[in-house]
MMTF fields as JSON, N, C-alpha, C and O atoms, coordinates in Angstrom:
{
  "mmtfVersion": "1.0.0",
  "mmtfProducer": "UNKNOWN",
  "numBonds": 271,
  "numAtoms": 272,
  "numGroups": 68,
  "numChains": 1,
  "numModels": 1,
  "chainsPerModel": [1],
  "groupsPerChain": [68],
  "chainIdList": ["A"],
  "bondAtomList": [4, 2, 8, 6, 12, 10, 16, 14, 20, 18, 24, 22, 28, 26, 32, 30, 36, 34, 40, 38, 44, 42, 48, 46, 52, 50, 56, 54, 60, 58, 64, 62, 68, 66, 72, 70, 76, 74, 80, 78, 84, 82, 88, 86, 92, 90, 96, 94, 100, 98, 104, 102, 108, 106, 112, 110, 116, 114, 120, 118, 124, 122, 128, 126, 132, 130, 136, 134, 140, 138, 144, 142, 148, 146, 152, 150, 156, 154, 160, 158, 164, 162, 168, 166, 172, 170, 176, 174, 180, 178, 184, 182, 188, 186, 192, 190, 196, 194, 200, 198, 204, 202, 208, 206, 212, 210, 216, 214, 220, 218, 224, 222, 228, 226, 232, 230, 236, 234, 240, 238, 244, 242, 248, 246, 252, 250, 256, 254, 260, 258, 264, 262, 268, 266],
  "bondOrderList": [1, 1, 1, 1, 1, 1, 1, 1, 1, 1, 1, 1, 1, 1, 1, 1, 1, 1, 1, 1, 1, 1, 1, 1, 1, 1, 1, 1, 1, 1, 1, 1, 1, 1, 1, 1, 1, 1, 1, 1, 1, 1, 1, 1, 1, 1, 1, 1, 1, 1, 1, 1, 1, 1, 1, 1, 1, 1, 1, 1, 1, 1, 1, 1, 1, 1, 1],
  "groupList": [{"groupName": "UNK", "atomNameList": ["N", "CA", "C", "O"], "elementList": ["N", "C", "C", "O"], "formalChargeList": [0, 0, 0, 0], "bondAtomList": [1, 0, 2, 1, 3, 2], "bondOrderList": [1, 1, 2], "singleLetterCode": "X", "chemCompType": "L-PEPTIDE LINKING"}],
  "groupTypeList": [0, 0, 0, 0, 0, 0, 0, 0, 0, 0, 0, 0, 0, 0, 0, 0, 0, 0, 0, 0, 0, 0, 0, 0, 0, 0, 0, 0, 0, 0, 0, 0, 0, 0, 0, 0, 0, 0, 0, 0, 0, 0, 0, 0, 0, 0, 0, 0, 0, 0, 0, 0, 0, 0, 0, 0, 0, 0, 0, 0, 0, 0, 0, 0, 0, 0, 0, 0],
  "groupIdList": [1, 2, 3, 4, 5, 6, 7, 8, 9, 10, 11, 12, 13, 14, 15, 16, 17, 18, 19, 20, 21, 22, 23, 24, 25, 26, 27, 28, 29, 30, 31, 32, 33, 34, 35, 36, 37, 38, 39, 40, 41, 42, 43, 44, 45, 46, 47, 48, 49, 50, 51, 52, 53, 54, 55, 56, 57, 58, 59, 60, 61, 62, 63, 64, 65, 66, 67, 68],
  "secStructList": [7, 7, 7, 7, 7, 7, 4, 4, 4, 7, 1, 6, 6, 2, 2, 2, 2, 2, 2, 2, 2, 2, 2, 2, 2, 6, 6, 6, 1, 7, 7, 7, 7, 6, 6, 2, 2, 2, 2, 2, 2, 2, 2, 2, 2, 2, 2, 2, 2, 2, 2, 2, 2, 2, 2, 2, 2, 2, 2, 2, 2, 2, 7, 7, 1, 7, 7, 7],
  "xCoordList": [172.049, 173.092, 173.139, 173.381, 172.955, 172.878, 173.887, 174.325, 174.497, 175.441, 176.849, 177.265, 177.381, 179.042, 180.2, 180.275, 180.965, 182.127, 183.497, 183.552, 184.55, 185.894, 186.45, 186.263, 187.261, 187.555, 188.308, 187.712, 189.098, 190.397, 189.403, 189.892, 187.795, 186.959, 186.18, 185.145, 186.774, 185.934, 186.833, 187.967, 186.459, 186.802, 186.787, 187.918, 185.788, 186.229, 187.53, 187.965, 188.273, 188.634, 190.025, 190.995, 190.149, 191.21, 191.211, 192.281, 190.334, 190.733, 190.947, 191.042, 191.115, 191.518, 192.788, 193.556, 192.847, 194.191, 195.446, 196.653, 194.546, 195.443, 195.481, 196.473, 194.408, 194.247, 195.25, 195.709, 195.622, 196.644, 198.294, 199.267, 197.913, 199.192, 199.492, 200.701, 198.755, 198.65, 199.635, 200.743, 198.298, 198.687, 199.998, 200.428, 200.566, 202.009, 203.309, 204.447, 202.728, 203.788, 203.477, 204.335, 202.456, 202.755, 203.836, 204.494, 203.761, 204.637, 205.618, 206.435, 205.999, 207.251, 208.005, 209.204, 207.316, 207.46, 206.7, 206.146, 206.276, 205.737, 203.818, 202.926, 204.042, 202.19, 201.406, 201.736, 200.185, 199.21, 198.096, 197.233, 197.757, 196.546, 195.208, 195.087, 194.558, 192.993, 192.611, 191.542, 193.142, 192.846, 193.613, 193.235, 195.216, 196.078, 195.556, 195.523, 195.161, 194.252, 192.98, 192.975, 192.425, 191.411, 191.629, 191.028, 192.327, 193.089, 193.866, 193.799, 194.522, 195.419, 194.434, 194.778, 193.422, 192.365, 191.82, 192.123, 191.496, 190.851, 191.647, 191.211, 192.85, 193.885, 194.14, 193.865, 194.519, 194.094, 193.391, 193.855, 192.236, 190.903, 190.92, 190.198, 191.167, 191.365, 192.433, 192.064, 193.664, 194.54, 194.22, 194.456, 193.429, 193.109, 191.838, 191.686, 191.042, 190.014, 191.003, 190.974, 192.201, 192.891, 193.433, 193.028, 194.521, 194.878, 193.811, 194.092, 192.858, 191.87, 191.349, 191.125, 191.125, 190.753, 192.072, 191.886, 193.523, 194.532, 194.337, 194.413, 194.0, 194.27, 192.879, 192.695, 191.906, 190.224, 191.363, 191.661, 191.68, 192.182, 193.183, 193.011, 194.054, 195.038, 194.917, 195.542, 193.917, 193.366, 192.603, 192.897, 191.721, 191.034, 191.887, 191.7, 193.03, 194.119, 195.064, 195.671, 195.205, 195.705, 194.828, 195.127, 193.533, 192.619, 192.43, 192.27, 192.497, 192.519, 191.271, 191.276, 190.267, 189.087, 188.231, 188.473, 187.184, 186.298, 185.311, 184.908, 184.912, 183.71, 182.092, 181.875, 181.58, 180.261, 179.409, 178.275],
  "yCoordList": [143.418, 144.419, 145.001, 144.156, 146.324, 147.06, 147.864, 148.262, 148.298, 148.729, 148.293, 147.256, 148.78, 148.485, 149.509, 150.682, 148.982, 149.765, 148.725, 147.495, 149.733, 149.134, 148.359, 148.646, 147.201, 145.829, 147.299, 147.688, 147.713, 148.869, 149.488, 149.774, 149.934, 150.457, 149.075, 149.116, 148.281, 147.223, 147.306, 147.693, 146.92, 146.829, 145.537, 145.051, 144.653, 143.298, 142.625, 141.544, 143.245, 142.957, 143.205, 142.559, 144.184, 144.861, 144.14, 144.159, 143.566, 143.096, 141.977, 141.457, 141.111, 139.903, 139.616, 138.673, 141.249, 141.339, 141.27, 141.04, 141.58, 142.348, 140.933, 140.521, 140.348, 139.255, 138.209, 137.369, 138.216, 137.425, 137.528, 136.789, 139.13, 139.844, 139.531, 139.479, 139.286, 139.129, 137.766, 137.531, 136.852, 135.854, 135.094, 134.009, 135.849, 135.579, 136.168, 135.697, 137.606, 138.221, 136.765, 136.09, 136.863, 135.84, 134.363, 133.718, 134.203, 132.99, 133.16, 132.244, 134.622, 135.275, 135.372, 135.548, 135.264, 136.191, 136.996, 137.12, 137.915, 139.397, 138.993, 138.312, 139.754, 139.497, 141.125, 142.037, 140.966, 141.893, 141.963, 141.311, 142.601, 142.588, 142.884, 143.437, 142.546, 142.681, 143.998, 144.29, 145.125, 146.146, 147.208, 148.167, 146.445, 147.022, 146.265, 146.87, 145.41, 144.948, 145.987, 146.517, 146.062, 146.979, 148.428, 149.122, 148.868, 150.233, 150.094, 150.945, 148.977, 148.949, 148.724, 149.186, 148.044, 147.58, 149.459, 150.082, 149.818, 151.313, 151.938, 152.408, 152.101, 153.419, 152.532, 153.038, 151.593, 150.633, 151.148, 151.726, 151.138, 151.07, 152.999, 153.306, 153.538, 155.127, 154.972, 154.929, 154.877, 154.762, 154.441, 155.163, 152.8, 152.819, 153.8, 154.035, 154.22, 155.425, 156.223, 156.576, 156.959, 158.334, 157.866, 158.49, 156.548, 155.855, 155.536, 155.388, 155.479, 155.616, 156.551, 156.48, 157.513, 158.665, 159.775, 160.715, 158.961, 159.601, 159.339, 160.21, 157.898, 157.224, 157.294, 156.679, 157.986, 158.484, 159.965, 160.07, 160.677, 162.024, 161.742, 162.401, 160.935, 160.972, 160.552, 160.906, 159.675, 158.624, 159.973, 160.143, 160.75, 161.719, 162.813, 163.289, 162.821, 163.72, 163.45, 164.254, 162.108, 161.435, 160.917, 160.455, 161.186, 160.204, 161.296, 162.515, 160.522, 161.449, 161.708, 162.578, 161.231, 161.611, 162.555, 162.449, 163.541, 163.889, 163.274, 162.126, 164.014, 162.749, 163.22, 164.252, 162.473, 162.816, 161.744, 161.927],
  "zCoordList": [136.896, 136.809, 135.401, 134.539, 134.94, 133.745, 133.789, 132.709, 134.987, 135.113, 134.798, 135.316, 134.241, 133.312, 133.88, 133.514, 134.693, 135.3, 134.776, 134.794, 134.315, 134.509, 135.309, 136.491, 135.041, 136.278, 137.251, 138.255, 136.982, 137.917, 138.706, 139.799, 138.592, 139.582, 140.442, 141.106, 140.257, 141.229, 142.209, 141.928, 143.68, 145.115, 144.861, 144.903, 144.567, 144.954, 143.826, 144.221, 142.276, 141.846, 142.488, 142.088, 143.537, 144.1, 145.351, 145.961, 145.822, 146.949, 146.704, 147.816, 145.858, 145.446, 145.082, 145.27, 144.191, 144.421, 145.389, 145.303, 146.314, 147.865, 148.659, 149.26, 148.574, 149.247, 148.684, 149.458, 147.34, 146.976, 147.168, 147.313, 147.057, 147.746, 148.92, 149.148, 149.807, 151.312, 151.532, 152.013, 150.734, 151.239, 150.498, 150.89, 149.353, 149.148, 149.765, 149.749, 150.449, 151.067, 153.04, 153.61, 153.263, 154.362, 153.977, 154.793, 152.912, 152.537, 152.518, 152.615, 152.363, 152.477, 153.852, 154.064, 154.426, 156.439, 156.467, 157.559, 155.393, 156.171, 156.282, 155.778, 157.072, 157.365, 157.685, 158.444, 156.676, 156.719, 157.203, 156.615, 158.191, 158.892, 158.113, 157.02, 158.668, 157.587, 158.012, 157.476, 158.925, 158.194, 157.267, 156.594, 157.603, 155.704, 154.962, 153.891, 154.846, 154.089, 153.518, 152.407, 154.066, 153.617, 153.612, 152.792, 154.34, 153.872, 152.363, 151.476, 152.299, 150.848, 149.178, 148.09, 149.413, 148.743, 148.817, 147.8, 149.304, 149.066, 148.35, 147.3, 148.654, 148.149, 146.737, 145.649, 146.81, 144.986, 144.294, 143.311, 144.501, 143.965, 143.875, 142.926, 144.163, 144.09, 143.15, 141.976, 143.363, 142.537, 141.097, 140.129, 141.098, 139.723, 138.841, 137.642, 140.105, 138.729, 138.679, 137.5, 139.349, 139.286, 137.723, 136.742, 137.557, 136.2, 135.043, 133.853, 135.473, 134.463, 133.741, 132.532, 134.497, 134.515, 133.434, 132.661, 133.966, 132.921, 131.768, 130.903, 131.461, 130.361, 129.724, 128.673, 130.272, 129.072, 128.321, 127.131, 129.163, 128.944, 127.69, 126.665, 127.744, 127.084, 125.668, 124.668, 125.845, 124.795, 123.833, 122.65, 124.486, 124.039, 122.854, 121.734, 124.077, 123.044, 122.176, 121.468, 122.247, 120.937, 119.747, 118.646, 120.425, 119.278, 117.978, 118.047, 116.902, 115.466, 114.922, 114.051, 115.172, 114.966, 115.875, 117.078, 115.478, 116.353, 117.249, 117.061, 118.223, 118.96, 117.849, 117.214, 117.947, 117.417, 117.229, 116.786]
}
């Protein structure tokens, strides 16, 4: 792997998430099917490049130096 992506663009970092989510909201009463499960893990994982994607931009326009 040479490839280098942000943890917020991983699917499996998001579905681990969800999966923990899952299985604490079942401890709760509520229960999630494995395919909100995998519907929720997608819209995550979108969600976090859309937040990423803010926070290159923003970073860009606060940063005090030039790029070069």
């Amino acid at each position: 792997m040479d490839d280098v992506k942000a943890w917020y663009r991983s699917k499996t970092i998001w579905g681990a998430i969800v999966a923990l989510g899952a299985s604490l909201a079942g401890l709760a009463g509520l229960a999630i099917d494995p395919a909100g499960q995998e519907t929720l893990v997608s819209a995550l994982a979108d969600i976090g490049v859309a937040l990423g994607a803010i926070l290159a931009v923003v970073g860009r326009i606060r940063a005090q130096k030039a790029i070069g």
